[in-house]
N, C-alpha and C positions, 0 to 999 in steps of 0.2 A: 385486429385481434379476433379470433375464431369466436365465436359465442358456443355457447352449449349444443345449440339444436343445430348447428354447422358444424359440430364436432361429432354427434352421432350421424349426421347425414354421408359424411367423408367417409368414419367407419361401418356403417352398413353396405356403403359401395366394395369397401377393400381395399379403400385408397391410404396412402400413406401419409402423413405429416412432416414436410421437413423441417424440421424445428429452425435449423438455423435460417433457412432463405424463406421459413413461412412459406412456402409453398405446395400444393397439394403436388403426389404422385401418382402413378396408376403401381397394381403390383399389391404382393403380401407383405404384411406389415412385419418386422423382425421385432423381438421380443421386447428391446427395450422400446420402442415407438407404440410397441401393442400394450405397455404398462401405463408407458406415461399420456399415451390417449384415454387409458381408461380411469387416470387419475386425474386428467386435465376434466375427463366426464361430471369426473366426482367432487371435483374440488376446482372451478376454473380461475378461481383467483390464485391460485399458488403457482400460476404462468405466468401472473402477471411480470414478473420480473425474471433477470436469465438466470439461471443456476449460480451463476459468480457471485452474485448480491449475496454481501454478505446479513440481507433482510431476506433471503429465501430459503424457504417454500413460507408464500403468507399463508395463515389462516384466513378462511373465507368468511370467519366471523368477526375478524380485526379491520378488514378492509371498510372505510366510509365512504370513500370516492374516490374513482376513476377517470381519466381523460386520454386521450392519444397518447398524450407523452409523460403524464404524472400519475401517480395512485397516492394517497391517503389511506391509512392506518392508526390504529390506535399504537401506541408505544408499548412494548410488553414490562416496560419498568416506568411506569407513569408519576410522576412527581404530584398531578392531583388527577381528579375523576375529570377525563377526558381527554385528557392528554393525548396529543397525536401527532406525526411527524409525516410528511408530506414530503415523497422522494420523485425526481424523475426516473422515466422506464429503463432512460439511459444512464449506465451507471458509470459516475466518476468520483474522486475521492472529494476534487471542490466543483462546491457552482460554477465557479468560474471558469473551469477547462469545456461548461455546455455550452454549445451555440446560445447563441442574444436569443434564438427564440423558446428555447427550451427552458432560459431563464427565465422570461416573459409569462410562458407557460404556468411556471411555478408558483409565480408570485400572483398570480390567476385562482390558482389550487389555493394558495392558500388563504386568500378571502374567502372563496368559496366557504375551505370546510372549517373556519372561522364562524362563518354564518350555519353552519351546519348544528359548531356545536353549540353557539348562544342556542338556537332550538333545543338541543336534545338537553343539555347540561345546563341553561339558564346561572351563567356564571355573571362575577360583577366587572370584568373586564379580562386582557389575554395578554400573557408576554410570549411574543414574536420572536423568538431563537432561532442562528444559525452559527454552528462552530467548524470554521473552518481554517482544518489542520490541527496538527495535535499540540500543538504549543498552544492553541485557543480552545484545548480541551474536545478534539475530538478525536473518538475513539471507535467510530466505525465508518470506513472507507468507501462512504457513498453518501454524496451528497444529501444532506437531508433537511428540511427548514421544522422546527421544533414548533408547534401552538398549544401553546399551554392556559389551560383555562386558570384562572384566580377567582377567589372566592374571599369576599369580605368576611377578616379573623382569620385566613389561613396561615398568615403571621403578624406579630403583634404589630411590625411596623413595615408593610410595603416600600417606604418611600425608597427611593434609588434604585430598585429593579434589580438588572444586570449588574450596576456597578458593585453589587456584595461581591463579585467574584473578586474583588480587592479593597476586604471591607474596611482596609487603613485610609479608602479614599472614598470611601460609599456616600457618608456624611456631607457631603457640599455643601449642603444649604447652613451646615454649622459655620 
């Protein structure tokens, strides 16, 4: 991925960006390539993912971390303070249509900004979400692994987690 100071170096030459093959070109840049360099200038995380993502354009103030093949975000409808959702660059509707390593990747990411956010948000533990498919309640079409910070009192009774999503069977332990 270009960094900033590789992206005004390209454009002060007059070279062009080919977005899809990433590769640089010699030549005038044509208008939309001359906007969106100068908004990839402005904003270089809202590249991080291709136009399709239905997570694009990020905000470069949502973004926590970065890798080859994952970015981290905060979530714009957060369930508590911190809440973040960690996607691959490559977009598919489940994990599982990503190569083994891109899964691998993932689940990389998501320790990481697990550790990320006990620093920032000093929370009392974290439920680790991923819904995949919309019969398991997903509603946007790109893989994503949900970390969600918890915070002792945020409800009266944590116990069983996930299983409220069938809260006729949440109660086990009764």
């Amino acid at each position: 991925m270009l960094n900033e100071s590789q992206n005004i170096e390209w454009m002060e030459r007059g070279e062009t960006f080919d977005w899809k093959t990433e590769k640089l070109r010699g030549g005038k840049m044509d208008k939309l390539t001359e906007n969106r360099a100068m908004n990839f200038r402005l904003h270089p995380s809202s590249f991080i993912l291709s136009d399709s993502s239905p997570f694009a354009p990020l905000e470069p103030d949502r973004v926590i971390y970065e890798d080859a093949d994952t970015v981290a975000f905060y979530d714009r409808y957060p369930v508590s303070p911190g809440h973040a959702l960690v996607v691959a660059k490559q977009g598919t509707a489940s994990l599982y249509d990503l190569p083994a390593e891109t899964q691998a990747a993932l689940w990389r990411a998501v320790a990481t900004v697990r550790n990320l956010l006990q620093q920032r948000h000093q929370p009392d533990a974290f439920n680790i979400g991923l819904n995949d498919g919309s019969a398991a309640g997903q509603t946007i079409a790109h893989a994503h692994i949900h970390v969600i910070p918890r915070y002792t009192g945020d409800q009266a009774d944590p116990r069983g987690g996930v299983r409220w999503i069938f809260p006729d069977k949440a109660r086990y332990w009764e």
